[in-house]
mmCIF file of the C-alpha atoms, coordinates in Angstrom:
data_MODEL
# 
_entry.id   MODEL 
# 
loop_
_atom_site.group_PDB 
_atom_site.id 
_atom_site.type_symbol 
_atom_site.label_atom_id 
_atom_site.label_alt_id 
_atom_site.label_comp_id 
_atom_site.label_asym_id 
_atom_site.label_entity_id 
_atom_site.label_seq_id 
_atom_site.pdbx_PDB_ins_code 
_atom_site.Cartn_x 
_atom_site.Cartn_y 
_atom_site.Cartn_z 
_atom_site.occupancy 
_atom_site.B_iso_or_equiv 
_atom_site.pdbx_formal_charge 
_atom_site.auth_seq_id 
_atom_site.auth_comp_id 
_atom_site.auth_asym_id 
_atom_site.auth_atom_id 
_atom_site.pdbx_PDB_model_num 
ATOM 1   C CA . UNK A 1 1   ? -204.923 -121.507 -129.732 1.00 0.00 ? 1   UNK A CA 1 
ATOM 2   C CA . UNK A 1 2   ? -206.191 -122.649 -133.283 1.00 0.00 ? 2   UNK A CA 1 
ATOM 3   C CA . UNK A 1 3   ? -210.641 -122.327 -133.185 1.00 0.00 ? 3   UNK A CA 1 
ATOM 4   C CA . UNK A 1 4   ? -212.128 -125.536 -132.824 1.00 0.00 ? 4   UNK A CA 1 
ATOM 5   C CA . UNK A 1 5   ? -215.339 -123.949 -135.064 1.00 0.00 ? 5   UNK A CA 1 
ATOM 6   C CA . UNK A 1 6   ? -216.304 -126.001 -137.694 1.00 0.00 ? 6   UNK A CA 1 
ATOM 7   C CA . UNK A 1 7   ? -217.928 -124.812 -140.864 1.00 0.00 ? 7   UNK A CA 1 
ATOM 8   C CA . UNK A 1 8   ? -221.350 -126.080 -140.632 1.00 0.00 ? 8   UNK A CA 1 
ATOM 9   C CA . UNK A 1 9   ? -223.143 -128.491 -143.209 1.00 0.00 ? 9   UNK A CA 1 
ATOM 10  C CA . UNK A 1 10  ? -226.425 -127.232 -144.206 1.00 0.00 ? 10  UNK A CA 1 
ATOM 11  C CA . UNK A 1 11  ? -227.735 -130.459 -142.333 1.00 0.00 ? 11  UNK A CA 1 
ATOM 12  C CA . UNK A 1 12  ? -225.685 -129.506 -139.331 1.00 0.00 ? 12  UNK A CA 1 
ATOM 13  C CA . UNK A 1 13  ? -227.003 -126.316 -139.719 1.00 0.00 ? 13  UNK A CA 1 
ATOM 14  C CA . UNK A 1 14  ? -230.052 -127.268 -139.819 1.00 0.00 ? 14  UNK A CA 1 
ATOM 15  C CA . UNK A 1 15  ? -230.041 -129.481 -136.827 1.00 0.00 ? 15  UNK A CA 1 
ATOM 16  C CA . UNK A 1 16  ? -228.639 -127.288 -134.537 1.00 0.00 ? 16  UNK A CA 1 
ATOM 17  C CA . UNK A 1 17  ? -231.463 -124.422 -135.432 1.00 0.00 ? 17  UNK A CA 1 
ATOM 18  C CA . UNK A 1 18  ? -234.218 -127.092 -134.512 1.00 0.00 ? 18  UNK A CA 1 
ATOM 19  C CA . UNK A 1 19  ? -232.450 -128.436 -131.431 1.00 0.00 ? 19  UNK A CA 1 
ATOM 20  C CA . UNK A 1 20  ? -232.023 -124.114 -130.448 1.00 0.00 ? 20  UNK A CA 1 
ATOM 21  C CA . UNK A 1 21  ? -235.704 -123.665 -131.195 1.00 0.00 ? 21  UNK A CA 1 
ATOM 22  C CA . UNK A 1 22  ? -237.155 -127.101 -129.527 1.00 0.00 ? 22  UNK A CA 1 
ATOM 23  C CA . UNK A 1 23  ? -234.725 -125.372 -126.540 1.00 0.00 ? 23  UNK A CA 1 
ATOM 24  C CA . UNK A 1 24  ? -236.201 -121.955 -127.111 1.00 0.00 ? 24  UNK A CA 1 
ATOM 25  C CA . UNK A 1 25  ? -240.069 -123.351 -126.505 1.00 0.00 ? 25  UNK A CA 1 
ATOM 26  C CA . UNK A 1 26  ? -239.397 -125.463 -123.798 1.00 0.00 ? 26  UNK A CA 1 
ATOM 27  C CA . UNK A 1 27  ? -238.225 -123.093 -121.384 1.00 0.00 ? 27  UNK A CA 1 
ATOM 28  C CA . UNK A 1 28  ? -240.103 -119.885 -122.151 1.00 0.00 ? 28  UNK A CA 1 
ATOM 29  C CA . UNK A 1 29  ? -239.554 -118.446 -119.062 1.00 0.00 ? 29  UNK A CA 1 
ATOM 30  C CA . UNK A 1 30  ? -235.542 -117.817 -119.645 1.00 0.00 ? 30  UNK A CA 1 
ATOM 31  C CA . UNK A 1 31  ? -237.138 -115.635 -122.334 1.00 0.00 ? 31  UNK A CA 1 
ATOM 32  C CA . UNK A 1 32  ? -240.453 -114.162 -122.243 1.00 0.00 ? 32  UNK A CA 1 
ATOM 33  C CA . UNK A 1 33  ? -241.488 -111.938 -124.832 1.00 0.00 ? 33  UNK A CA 1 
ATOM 34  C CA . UNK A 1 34  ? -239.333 -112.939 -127.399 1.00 0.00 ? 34  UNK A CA 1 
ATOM 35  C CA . UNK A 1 35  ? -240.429 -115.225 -130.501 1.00 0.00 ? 35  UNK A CA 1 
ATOM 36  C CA . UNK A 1 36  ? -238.320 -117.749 -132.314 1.00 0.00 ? 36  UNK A CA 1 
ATOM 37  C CA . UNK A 1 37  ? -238.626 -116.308 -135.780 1.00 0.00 ? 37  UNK A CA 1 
ATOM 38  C CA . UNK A 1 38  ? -237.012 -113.126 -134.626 1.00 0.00 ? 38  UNK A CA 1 
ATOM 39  C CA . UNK A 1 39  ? -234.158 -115.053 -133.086 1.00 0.00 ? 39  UNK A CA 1 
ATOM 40  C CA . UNK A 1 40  ? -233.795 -117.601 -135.941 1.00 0.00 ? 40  UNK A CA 1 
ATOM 41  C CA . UNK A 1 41  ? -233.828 -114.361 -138.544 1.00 0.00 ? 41  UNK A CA 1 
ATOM 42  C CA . UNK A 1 42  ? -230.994 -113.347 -136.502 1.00 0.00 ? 42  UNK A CA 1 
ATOM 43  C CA . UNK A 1 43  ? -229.216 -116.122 -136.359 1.00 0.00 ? 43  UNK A CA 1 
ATOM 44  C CA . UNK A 1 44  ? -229.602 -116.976 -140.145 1.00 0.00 ? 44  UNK A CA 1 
ATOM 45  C CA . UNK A 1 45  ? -228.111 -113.240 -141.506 1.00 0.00 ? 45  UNK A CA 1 
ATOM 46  C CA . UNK A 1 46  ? -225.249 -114.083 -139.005 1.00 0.00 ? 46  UNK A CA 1 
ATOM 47  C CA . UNK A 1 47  ? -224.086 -117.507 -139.991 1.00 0.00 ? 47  UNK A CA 1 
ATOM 48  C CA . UNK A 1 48  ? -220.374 -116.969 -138.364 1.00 0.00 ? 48  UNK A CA 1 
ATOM 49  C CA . UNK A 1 49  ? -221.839 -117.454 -134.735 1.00 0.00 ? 49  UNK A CA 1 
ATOM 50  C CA . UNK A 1 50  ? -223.708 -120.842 -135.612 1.00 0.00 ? 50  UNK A CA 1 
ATOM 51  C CA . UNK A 1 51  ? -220.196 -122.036 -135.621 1.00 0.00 ? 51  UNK A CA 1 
ATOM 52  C CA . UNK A 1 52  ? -219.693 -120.697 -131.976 1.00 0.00 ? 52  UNK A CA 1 
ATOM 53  C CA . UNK A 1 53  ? -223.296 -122.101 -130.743 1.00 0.00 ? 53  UNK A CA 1 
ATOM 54  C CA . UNK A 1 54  ? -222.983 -125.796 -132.361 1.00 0.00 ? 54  UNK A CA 1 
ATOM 55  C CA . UNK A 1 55  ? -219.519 -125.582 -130.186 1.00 0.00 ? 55  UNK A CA 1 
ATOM 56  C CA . UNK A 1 56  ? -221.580 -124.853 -126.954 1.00 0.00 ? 56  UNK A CA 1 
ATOM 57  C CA . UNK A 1 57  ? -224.161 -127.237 -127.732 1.00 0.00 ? 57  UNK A CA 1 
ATOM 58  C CA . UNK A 1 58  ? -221.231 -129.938 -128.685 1.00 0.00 ? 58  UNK A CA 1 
ATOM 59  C CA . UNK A 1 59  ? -219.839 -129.616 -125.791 1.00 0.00 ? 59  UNK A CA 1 
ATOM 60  C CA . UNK A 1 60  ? -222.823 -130.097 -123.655 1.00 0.00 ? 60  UNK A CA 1 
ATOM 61  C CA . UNK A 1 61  ? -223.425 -126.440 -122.742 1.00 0.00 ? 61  UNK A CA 1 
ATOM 62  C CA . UNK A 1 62  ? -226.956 -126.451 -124.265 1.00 0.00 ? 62  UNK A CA 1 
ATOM 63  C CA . UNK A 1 63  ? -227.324 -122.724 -125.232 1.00 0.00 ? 63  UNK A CA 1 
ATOM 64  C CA . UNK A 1 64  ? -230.279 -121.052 -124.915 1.00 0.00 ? 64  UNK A CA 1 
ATOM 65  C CA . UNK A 1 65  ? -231.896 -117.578 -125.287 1.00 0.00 ? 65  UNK A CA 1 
ATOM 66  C CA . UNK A 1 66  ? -231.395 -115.276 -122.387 1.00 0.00 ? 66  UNK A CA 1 
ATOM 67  C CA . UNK A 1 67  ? -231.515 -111.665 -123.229 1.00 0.00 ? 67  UNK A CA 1 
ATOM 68  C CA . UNK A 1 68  ? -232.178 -109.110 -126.037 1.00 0.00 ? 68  UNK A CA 1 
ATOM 69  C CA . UNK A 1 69  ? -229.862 -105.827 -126.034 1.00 0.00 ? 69  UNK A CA 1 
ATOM 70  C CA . UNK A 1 70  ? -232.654 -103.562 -128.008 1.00 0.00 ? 70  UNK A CA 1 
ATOM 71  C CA . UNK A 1 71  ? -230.189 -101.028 -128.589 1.00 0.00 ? 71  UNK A CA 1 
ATOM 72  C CA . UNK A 1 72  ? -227.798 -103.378 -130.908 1.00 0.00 ? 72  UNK A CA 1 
ATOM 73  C CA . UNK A 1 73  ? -230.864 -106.078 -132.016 1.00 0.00 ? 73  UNK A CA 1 
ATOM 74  C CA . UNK A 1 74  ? -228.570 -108.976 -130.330 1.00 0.00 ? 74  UNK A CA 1 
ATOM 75  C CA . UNK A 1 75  ? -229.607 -111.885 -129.107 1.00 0.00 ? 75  UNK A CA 1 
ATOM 76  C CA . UNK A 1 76  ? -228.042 -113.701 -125.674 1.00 0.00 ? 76  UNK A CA 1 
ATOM 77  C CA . UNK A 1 77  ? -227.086 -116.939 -125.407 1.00 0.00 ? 77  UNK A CA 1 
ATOM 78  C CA . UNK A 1 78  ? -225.540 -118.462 -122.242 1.00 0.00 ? 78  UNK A CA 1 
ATOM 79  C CA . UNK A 1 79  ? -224.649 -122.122 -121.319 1.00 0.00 ? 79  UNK A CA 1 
ATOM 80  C CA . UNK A 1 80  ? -228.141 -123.317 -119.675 1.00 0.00 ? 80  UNK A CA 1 
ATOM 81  C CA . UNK A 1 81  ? -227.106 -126.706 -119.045 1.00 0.00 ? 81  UNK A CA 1 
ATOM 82  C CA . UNK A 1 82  ? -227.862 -127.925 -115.446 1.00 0.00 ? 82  UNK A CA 1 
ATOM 83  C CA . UNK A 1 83  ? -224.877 -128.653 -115.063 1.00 0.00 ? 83  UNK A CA 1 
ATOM 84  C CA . UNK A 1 84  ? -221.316 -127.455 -115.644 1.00 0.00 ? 84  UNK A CA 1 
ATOM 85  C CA . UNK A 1 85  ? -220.995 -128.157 -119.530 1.00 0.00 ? 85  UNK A CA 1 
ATOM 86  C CA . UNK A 1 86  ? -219.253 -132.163 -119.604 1.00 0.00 ? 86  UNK A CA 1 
ATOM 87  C CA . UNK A 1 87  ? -216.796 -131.533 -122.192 1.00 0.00 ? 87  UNK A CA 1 
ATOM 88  C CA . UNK A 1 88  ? -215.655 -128.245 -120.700 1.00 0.00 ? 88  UNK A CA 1 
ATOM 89  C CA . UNK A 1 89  ? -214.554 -129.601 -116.981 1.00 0.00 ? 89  UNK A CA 1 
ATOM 90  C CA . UNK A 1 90  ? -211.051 -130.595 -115.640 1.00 0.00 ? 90  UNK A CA 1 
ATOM 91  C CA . UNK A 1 91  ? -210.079 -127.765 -116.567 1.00 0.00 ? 91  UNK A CA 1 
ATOM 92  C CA . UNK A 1 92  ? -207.438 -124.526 -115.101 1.00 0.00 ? 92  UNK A CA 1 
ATOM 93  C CA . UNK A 1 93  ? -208.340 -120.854 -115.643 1.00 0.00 ? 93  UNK A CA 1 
ATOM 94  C CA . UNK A 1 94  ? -206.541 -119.155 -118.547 1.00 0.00 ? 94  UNK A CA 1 
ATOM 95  C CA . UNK A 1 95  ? -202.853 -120.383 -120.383 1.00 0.00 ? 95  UNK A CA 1 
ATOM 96  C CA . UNK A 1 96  ? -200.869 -118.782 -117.919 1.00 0.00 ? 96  UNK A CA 1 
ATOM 97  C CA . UNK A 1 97  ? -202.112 -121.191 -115.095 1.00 0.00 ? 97  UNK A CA 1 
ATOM 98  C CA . UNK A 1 98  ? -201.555 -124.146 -117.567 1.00 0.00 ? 98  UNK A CA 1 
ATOM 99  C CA . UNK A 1 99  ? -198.062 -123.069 -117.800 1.00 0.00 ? 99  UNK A CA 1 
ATOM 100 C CA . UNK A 1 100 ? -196.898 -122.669 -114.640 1.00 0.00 ? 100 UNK A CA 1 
ATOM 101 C CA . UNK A 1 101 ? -198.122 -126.216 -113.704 1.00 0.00 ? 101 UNK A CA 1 
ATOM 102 C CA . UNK A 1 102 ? -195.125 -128.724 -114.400 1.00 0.00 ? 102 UNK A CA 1 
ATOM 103 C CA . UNK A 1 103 ? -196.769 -131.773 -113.617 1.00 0.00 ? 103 UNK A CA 1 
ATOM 104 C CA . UNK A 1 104 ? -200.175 -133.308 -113.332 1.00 0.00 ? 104 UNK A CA 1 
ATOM 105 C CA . UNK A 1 105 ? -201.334 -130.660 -116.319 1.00 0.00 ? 105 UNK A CA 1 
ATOM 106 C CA . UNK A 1 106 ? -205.271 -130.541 -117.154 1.00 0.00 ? 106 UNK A CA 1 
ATOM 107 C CA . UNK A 1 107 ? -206.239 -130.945 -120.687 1.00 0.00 ? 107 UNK A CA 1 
ATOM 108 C CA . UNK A 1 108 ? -206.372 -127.020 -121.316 1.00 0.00 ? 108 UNK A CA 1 
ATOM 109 C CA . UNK A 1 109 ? -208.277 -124.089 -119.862 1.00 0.00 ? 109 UNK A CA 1 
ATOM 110 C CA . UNK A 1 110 ? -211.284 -121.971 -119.594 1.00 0.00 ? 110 UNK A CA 1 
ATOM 111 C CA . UNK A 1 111 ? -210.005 -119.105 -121.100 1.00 0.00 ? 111 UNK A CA 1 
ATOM 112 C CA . UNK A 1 112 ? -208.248 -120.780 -124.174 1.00 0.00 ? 112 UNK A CA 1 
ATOM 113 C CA . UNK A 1 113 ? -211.315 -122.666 -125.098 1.00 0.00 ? 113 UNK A CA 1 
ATOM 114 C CA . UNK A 1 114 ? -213.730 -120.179 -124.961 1.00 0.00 ? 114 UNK A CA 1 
ATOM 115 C CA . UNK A 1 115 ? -211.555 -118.572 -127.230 1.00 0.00 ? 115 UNK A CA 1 
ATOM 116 C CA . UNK A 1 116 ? -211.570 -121.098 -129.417 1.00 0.00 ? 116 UNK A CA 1 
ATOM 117 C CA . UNK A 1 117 ? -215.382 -121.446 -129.140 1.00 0.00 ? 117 UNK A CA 1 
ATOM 118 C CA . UNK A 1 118 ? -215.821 -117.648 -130.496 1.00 0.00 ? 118 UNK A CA 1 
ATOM 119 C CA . UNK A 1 119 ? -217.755 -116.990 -126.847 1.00 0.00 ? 119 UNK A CA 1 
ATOM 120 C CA . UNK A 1 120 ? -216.805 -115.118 -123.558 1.00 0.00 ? 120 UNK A CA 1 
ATOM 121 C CA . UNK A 1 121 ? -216.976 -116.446 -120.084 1.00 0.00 ? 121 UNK A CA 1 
ATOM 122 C CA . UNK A 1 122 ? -219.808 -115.869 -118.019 1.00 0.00 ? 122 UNK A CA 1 
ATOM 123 C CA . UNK A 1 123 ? -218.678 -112.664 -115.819 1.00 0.00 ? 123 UNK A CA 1 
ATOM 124 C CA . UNK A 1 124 ? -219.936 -113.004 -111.968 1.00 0.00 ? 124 UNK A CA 1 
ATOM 125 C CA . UNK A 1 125 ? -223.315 -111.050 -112.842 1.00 0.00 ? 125 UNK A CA 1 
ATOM 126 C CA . UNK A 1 126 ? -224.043 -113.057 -115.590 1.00 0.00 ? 126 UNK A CA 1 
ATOM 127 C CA . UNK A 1 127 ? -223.256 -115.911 -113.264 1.00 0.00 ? 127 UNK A CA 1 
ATOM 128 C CA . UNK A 1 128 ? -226.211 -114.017 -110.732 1.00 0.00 ? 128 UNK A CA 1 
ATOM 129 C CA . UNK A 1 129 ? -228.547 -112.987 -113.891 1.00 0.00 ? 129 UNK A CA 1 
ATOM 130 C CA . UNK A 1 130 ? -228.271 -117.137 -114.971 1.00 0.00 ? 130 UNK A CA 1 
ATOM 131 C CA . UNK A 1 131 ? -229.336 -118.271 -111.618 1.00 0.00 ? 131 UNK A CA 1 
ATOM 132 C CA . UNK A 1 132 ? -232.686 -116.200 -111.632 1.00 0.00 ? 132 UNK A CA 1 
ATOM 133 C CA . UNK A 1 133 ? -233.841 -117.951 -114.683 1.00 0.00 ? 133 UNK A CA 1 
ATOM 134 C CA . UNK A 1 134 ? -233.522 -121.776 -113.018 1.00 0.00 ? 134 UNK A CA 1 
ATOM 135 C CA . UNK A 1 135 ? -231.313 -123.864 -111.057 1.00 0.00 ? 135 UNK A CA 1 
ATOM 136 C CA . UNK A 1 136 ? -227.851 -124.480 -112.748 1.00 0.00 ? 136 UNK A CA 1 
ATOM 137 C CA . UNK A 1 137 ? -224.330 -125.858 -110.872 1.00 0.00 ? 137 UNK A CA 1 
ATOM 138 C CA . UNK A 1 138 ? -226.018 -127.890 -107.801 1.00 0.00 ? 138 UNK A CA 1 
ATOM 139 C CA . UNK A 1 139 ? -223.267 -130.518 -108.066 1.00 0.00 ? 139 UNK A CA 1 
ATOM 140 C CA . UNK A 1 140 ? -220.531 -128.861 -110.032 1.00 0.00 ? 140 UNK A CA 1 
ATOM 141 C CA . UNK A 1 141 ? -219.359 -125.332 -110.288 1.00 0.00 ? 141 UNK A CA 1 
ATOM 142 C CA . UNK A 1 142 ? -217.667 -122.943 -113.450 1.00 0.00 ? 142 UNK A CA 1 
ATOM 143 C CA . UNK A 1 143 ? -214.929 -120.766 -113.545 1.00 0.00 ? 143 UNK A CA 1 
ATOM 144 C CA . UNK A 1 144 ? -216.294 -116.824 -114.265 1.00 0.00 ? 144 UNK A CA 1 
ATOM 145 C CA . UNK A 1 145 ? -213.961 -113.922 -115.782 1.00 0.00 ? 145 UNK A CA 1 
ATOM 146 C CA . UNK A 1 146 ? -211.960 -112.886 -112.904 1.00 0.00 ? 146 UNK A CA 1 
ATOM 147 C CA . UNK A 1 147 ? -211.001 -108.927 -112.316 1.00 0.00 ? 147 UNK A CA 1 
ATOM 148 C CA . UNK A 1 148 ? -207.378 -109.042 -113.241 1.00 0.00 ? 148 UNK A CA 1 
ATOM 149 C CA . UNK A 1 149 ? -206.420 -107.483 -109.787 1.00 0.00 ? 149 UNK A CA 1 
ATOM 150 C CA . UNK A 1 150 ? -207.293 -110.888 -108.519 1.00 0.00 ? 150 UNK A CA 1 
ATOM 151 C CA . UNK A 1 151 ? -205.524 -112.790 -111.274 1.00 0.00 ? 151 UNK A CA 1 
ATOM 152 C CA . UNK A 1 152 ? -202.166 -110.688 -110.760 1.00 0.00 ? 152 UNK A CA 1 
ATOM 153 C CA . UNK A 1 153 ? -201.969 -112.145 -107.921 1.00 0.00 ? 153 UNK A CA 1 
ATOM 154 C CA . UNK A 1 154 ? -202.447 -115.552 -108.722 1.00 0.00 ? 154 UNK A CA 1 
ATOM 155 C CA . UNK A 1 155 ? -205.980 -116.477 -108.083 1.00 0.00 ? 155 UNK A CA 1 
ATOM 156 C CA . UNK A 1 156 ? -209.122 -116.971 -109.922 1.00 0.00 ? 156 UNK A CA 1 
ATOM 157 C CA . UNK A 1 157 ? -212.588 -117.054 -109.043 1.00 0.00 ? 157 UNK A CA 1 
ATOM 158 C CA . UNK A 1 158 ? -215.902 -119.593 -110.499 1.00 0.00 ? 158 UNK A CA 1 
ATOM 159 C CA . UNK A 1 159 ? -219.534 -119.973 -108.449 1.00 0.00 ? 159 UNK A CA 1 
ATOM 160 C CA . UNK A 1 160 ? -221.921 -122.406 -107.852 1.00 0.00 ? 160 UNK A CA 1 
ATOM 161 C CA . UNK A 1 161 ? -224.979 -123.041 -106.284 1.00 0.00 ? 161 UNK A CA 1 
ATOM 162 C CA . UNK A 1 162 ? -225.650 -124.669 -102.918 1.00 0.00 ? 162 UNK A CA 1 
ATOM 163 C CA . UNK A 1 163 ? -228.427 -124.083 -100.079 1.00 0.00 ? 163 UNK A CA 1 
ATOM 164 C CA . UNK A 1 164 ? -230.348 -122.647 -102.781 1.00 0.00 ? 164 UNK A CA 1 
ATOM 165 C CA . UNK A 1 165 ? -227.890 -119.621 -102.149 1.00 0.00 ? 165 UNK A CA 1 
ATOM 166 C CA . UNK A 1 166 ? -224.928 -118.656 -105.079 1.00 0.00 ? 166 UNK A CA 1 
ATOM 167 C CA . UNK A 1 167 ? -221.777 -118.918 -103.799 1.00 0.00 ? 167 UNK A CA 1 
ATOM 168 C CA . UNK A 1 168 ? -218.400 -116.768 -105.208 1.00 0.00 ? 168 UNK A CA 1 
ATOM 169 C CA . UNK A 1 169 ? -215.344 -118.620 -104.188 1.00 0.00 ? 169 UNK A CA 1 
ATOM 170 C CA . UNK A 1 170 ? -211.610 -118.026 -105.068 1.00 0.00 ? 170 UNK A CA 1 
ATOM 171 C CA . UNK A 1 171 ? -208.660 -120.667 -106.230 1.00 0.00 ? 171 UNK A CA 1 
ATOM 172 C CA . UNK A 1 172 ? -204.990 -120.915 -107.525 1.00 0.00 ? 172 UNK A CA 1 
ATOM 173 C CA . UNK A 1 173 ? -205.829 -120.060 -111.336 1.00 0.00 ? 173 UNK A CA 1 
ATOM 174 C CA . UNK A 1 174 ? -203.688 -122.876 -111.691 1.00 0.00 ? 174 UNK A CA 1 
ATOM 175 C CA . UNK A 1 175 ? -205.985 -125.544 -110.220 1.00 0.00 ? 175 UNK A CA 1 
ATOM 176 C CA . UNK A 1 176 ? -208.435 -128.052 -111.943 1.00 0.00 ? 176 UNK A CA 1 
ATOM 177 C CA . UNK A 1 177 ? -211.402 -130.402 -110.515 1.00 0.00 ? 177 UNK A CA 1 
ATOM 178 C CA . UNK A 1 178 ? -212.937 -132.967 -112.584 1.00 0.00 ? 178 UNK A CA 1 
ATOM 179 C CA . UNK A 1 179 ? -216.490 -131.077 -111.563 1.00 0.00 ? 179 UNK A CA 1 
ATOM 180 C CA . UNK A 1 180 ? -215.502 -127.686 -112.496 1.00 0.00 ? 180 UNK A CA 1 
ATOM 181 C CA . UNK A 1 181 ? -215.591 -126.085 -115.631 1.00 0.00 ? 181 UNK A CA 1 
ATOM 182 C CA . UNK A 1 182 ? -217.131 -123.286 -117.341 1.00 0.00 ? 182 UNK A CA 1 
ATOM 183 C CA . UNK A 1 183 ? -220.476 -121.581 -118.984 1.00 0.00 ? 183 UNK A CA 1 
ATOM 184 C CA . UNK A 1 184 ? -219.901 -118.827 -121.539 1.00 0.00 ? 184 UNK A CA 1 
ATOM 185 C CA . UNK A 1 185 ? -222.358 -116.002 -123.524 1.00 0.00 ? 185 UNK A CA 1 
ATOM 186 C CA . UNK A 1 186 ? -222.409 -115.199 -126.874 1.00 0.00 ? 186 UNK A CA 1 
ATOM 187 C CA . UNK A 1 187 ? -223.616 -112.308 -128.765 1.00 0.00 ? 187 UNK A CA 1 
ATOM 188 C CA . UNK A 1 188 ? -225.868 -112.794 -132.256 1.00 0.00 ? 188 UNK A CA 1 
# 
């Protein structure tokens, strides 16, 4: 699948760095003990991955800062939306579910467009580490990277949150709901 990155304008550029940072001060405690300059630094000497994060915000994921790996100097960004990003939903697992449908066929899926996006999916713990920091997926729920012994045989798994409890629940890889899609992570 051909990226759907765009090479930023330096007033798209510009724009998404203020919507990240108004973001980044509004909801401190997804990151606390990190400062803005530091990520924006980052984020300027590694102009590539703008591309990636104006696709999350564009598609209504509304990145955010969740994590610093001190070892490489990256910054974390996950999907922080409340909600299962809009323009990511309706959605199957990866290209081999899309495939095997004949009929009925969903407009693409996770894997493919996360691709596309330069990000991962959110892996199960990420799903977990996500849910500490608020309340995300109360009325939809997102596909997570599924351990391939699962996918062999067929199936695919995505979360949500209900009763105040996360919930890990298994489909055909091949399905598609108009309220589930997916949250990814990049690295910067």
């Amino acid at each position: 699948m051909k990226s759907n990155k765009q090479q930023l304008s330096p007033e798209g550029r510009n724009e998404l760095l203020l919507a990240l940072k108004a973001r980044f001060e509004k909801n401190m405690n997804r990151h606390q003990g990190l400062e803005w300059a530091k990520v924006q630094s980052r984020l300027e000497a590694n102009t590539e991955k703008l591309g990636s994060l104006n696709e999350m915000e564009r598609t209504g994921g509304e990145p955010d800062v969740v994590g610093h790996d001190k070892r490489t100097g990256e910054y974390i960004f996950y999907d922080c939306s409340a909600e299962s990003p809009k323009d990511r939903r309706s959605i199957c697992y990866d290209r081999e579910a899309l495939d095997s449908r004949k009929e009925n066929k969903p407009g693409g899926n996770a894997m493919d467009m996360a691709a596309a996006m330069g990000i991962d999916l959110l892996a199960e713990e990420q799903y977990r580490e996500l849910q500490k920091l608020g309340t995300f997926d109360t009325k939809t729920s997102s596909w997570v990277k599924t351990p391939s012994a699962i996918r062999k045989l067929g199936g695919a798994i995505f979360c949500d949150r209900r009763y105040d409890t996360v919930f890990v629940y298994h489909n055909g890889a091949e399905s598609y709901y108009a309220a589930r899609g997916f949250r990814g992570s990049l690295r910067v």
